[in-house]
C-alpha positions, 0 to 999 in steps of 0.5 A: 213457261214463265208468266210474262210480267206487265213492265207498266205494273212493274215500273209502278211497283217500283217506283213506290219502293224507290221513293220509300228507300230515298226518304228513309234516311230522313229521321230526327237524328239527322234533320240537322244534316238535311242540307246534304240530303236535300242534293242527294235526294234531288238527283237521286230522283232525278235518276229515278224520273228519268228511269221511269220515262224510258218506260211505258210509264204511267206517269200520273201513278207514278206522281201520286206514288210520290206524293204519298211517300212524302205524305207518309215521311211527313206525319212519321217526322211530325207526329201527324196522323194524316196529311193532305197536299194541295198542289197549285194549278197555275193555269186554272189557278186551283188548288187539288190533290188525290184521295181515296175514295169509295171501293178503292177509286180515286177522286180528285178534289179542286179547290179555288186558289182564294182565301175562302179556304184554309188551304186557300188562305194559306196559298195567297197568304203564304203564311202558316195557319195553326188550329190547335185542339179543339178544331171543331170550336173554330168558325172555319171547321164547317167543312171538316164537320160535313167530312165528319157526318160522310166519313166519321174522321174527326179532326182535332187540330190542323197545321196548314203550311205553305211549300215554296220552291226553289225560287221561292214560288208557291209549289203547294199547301201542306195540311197536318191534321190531327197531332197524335202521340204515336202513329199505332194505327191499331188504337183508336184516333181519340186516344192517341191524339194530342189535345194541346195540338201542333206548336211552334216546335211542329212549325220549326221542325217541317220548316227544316225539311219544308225545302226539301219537300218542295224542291222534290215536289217541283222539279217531279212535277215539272218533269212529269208535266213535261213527260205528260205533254210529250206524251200528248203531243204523241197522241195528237201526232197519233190522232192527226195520222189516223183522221188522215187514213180514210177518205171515206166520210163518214168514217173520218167523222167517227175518227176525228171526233173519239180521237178528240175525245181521246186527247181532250178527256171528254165524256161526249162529242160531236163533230157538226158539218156546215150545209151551206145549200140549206143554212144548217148544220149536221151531225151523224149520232151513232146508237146500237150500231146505226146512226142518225143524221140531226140537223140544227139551223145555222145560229141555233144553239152553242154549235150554231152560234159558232158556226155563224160566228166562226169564234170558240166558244168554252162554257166551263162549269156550270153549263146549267148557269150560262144565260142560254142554257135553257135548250141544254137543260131540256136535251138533258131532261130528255136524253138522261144526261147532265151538260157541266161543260163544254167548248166549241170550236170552228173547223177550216178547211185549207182556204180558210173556208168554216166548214164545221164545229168540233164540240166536246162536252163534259171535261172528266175529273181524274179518278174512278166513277160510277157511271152517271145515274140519270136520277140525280139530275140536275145534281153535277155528277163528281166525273164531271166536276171540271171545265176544258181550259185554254191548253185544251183549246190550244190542243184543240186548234191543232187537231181541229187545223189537221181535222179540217184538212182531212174532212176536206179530202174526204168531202172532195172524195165523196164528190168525186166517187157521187161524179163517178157514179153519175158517169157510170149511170149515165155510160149505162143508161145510153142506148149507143155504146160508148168505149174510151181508149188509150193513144195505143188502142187499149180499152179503159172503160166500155158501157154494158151496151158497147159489151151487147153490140160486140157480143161480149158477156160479162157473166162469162168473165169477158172483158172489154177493158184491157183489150186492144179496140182494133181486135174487138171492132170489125166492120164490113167492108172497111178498116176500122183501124185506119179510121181509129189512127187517122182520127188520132193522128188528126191536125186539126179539131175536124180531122180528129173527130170522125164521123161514118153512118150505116155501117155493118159490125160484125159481132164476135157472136157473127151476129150484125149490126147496123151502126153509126160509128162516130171517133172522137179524140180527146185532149188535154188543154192544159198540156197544149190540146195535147192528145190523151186517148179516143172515145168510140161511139157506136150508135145501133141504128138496127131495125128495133133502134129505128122502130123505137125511134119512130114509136116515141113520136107517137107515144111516151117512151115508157109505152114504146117499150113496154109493148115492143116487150109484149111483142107486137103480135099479141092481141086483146087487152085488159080492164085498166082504171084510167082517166080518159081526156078528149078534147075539140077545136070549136068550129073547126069545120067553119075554119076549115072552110075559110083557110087552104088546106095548107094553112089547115095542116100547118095549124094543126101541127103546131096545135097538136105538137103543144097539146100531146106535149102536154098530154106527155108530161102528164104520163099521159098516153096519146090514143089517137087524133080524131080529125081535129081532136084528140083522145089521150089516156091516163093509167094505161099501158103502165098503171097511175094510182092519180090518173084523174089527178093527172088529167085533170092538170092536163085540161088545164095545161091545155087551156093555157097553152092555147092562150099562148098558141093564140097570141103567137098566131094573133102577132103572125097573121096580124088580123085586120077586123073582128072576124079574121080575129076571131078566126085565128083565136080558136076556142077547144072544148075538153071531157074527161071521164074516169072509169074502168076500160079494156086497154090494149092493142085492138085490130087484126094481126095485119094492122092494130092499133094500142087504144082504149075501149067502153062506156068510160071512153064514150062518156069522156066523148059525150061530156067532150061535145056537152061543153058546147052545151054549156058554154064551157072549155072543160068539163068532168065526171063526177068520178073524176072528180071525186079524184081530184076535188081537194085539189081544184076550183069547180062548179057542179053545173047539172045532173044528167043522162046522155043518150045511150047511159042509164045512170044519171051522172053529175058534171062538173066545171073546172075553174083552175087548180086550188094552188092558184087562187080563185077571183072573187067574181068567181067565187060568187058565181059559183055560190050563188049557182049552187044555191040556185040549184039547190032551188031547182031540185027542190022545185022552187023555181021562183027562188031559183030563178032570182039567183041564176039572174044574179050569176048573169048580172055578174057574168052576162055569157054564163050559159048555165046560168042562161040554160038553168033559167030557161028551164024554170021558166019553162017548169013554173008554167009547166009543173014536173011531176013529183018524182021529178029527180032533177036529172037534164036527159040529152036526147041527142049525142 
């Protein structure tokens, strides 16, 4: 079997031998007939360009195969040994051409079209520039000697001409180097070159071919950039396609920004989508694999700057030189690589809304590299010795206009695909079957309870969806279809909408159900309230449902399931470490005494609906009411790592909202004097405690209760009923507050042992949370105390007594204070003994 040829390889092969066959006819015998040859070679190559272009051609080889047959034709007419040909960029306004550079690569080289070269002299001059023999003696060979160091070519003599086209435009500048006696490539260069160098004769002979050569050279140029731009114009048709193939985002962000790359010739991307919520921009950067989202403030940086502004931004060579290039240089210092240029450019979408910056970095030089070796740093690599130019921009506008667009339809499919998995949470999370349905009956989408009630498992490969609701829905005693068509045949909104309580379904498993079953229509308003379809709500109002319902007023949902999971018949329960609050109406018993029962209850009610709604949002666990108080948990039945965290904030909580609830009874029961005031404002004392408990439910088979029970519970009690004592509303242990001490303003009130402990404790009141600031009075308060009792446990009484007098200067009720005092005075007539250990021992609960 043949090998298969390559037909881009092939064409290229050709091209050289074609150009060779066009230009061997032109010798010194018959320059005199040039005129003839200059037609024939035109169209000759004409044929030749539009041959190539039918073909997968590679039309940048193609024009350098050219350009170095005429380069060979030149010197062989000339007598030169080598010849260079400067090619005029008119939109960068440069002068450049190809050379061979190291491991058989090619290396393009620009120069400025400005007289600070030869080349450059000759080309805005447009007159010949003759060097003769010895080269290096001329003020200009300074370049020449720098090649000579790098390469060992020496030049000896240099003719540099202009080439005009048909018009008489600069097409090129043409250099003859070294004049030579024959072109035997086998002898050496400093014997075969001419020392008198090239002459007038030279500059008469090039000028009988010099239109030749120029006319070849523009119109191949011409076709070739036209080709060139056909061909990029493919590719963006090709790009643009492929940004528009996916609506997934991420992958529409890869594809917009290596399709940029492609079409521009850019080493790196970025592709940075605008926050709006947040004032900042975004971008994934992929490594290895795995990508990384970097953020960047809206006006920080190049891309930020275009992202506030909405105005292209393009730093050509030298990044390094523009005035805010300072954060560039330290990225690159870090990330091992060297910024030379780049372009910025604003993406709309389609309402001309910015919605994102393309960034393209470090426009590639043609020819072949070695990859940048970050050692060289801050040196500009070779690869990266070009800038992005006005055709680049204008490309990019199109690509950016269709980039927009695509980013538009991905976002809004990102939002749609979020909103649909909302729904389905939300369809899962209901504890009432839902099922839509089309005019016809025909389910398009169930929840997984409506699959439970009707007794359909999914596992097994049953579907709701797809099936007729009239064959799944049956209910006893009454015709479910005639409910489901009077609904969707309803007049009005009322008759479209119905509604029947406590029915029985009948499951495909013959298990029942007591339901709800509400049928609502639904429509279309803008097709004129046109119907589209049904949505079926059944609502399980089964015995679990109603024990359920009833449980969640008594407790946190997280709760009420757990112990329906457990089974209600177990018994005992388990050591938890828990916070435990309990908190007290002062002078309830007064009250009670004062007010009808009625007016009792009704406080109560509202009292207590605020205090365990506290408790809840607290995940707390409400444990029981004892009479006018309240005894919640934190940390069981479900386990909190910050329980004493979580109760302290609810003791807190407690005592705003019984501001609040005290102003609302103040404006509804109107007192008249000071005392029916002060009966309506009523005061709460709070303990809480953290220690290890037994949780769990606690009773008989016949009648238990989920409670908590131990010393950690009694304490939490006993500190409830000593912040009477002290003239406090809320109180702590000392492992509570070993919990929560960073976290809130407190004062160290005393040591003591209550009845029935053997270890002392510490106790501590609550001023507030450290969030919140605390008032200066207090602060003073709560140094002078401390430093009281610092006296007191070091039995200076005197000292001690000074200090408390001034905390009841400051806050003439402060009953610590008052408590404190009484003591020393009492200590200085009656000395402790001297193993005293400071502790107050209650001698009563």
């Amino acid at each position: 079997m043949a090998k298969k040829s390559d037909p881009t390889a092939s064409g290229q092969l050709k091209s050289t031998d074609i150009f060779s066959g066009l230009f061997r006819s032109l010798t010194h015998e018959n320059l005199s007939k040039v005129d003839g040859f200059v037609e024939n070679a035109s169209q000759n190559i004409q044929m030749v360009n539009k041959t190539l272009g039918m073909l997968n051609t590679d039309f940048n080889q193609v024009f350098e195969d050219l350009l170095h047959t005429i380069q060979e034709k030149i010197c062989d007419l000339t007598s030169s040994d080598r010849t260079s040909i400067f090619l005029l960029d008119k939109v960068r306004q440069q002068l450049w051409l190809m050379v061979d550079g190291p491991n058989n690569t090619k290396v393009e080289i620009r120069i400025p079209f400005d007289p600070s070269t030869i080349a450059g002299e000759v080309a805005t001059s447009q007159k010949t520039i003759n060097i003769p023999f010895d080269f290096f003696d001329d003020p200009r060979s300074g370049f020449a000697k720098k090649l000579y160091q790098q390469t060992g070519y020496r030049t000896y003599s240099m003719l540099a001409l202009p080439l005009l086209g048909e018009k008489g435009e600069l097409v090129a500048v043409v250099e003859l180097i070294n004049k030579v006696k024959n072109n035997d490539k086998n002898e050496q260069l400093e014997n075969r070159i001419n020392k008198v160098g090239f002459t007038h004769a030279d500059v008469e002979l090039f000028s009988k071919f010099s239109v030749l050569i120029g006319q070849i050279i523009e119109s191949s140029n011409s076709f070739y950039q036209a080709a060139q731009k056909q061909r990029i114009a493919d590719a963006l048709i090709k790009a643009v396609l492929s940004v528009g193939q996916s609506l997934d985002l991420a992958e529409t962000l890869k594809t917009v920004m290596d399709q940029a790359s492609h079409l521009l010739q850019a080493d790196r991307n970025a592709l940075w989508l605008i926050d709006r919520d947040k004032s900042e921009l975004w971008t994934k950067v992929y490594n290895a694999g795995v990508s990384t989202v970097l953020r960047i403030p809206m006006g920080a940086g190049y891309a930020g700057r275009v992202a506030k502004t909405g105005e292209i931004l393009n730093i050509p060579l030298d990044v390094y030189e523009h005035p805010d290039s300072g954060t560039s240089k330290q990225v690159d210092q870090k990330n091992g690589y060297r910024t030379c240029s780049l372009l910025c450019m604003p993406v709309f979408n389609p309402k001309k809304e910015l919605i994102g910056v393309t960034q393209v970095v470090n426009k590639l030089q043609r020819g072949e590299f070695p990859p940048y070796d970050p050692a060289t740093w801050p040196l500009v690599p070779p690869q990266f010795k070009n800038s992005f130019t006005n055709e680049d921009i204008e490309l990019m506008k199109v690509f950016n206009t269709q980039a927009g667009i695509a980013l538009e339809n991905a976002r809004l499919f990102e939002k749609i695909k979020h909103e649909q998995m909302i729904q389905k949470s939300i369809l899962r999370s209901l504890s009432d079957g839902v099922i839509s349905t089309d005019t016809h009956g025909l389910i398009i989408a169930a929840n997984q309870k409506a699959y439970d009630i009707l007794g359909i498992n999914k596992v097994d490969g049953q579907q709701l969806e797809g099936s007729s609701i009239h064959a799944k829905i049956k209910i006893e005693n009454a015709n479910f279809s005639k409910w489901f068509d009077a609904s969707l045949e309803g007049a009005d909104e009322k008759a479209r909408n119905q509604y029947y309580p406590d029915q029985v379904l009948n499951s495909l498993t013959n298990e029942s159900h007591n339901l709800n079953v509400s049928i609502n229509t639904m429509v279309d308003e803008d097709q004129g309230d046109k119907v589209q379809g049904a949505l079926v709500i059944l609502e399980d109002i089964s015995q679990e449902k109603r024990l359920k319902t009833t449980m969640y007023r008594y407790m946190t949902q997280e709760l009420a399931e757990q112990l329906l999971a457990d089974g209600s018949a177990k018994m005992g329960g388990d050591r938890k470490e828990v916070s435990v609050l309990f908190s007290d109406i002062r002078g309830y018993t007064s009250l009670s005494e004062v007010l009808s029962a009625e007016d009792v209850v009704s406080m109560l009610n509202e009292y207590f609906e605020t205090m365990v709604e506290s408790v809840l949002n607290h995940k707390g666990t409400l444990d029981k009411y004892i009479g006018d108080a309240i005894m919640a948990v934190f940390g069981t039945p479900l386990a909190l790592p910050d329980h004493a965290w979580l109760a302290v904030q609810t003791a807190i909580d407690m005592r705003h909202r019984l501001k609040e609830f005290n102003v609302k009874r103040v404006e509804k029961l109107k007192p008249k004097d000071q005392k029916e005031f002060d009966l309506v404002n009523i005061k709460i004392g709070i303990g809480v405690n953290s220690d290890s408990v037994i949780s769990g439910n606690i009773g008989c088979t016949k009648r238990m209760e989920f409670t908590s029970i131990g010393d950690g519970v009694n304490l939490g009690s006993r500190l409830e009923g000593t912040s009477k004592v002290y003239g406090t509303d809320i109180i702590i242990s000392e492992t509570t507050y070993k919990g929560c001490a960073d976290r809130i303003w407190t004062r160290e009130l005393d040591r003591i042992q209550v009845k029935g402990k053997n270890q002392p404790i510490s106790i501590y009141e609550v001023y507030g949370l450290r969030s919140d600031p605390l008032s200066a009075t207090h602060a003073q308060i709560i140094e002078l105390y401390h430093k009281a009792r610092d006296f007191y446990h070091q039995m200076k009484f005197g000292k001690a007594i000074g200090l408390f007098g001034e905390v009841l200067e400051l806050d003439k009720l402060n009953k610590a204070a008052s408590i404190h005092l009484v003591r020393c005075q009492h200590f200085l007539s009656n000395p402790p003994a001297d193993d005293w250990d400071g502790v107050w021992r209650f001698t009563e609960k």
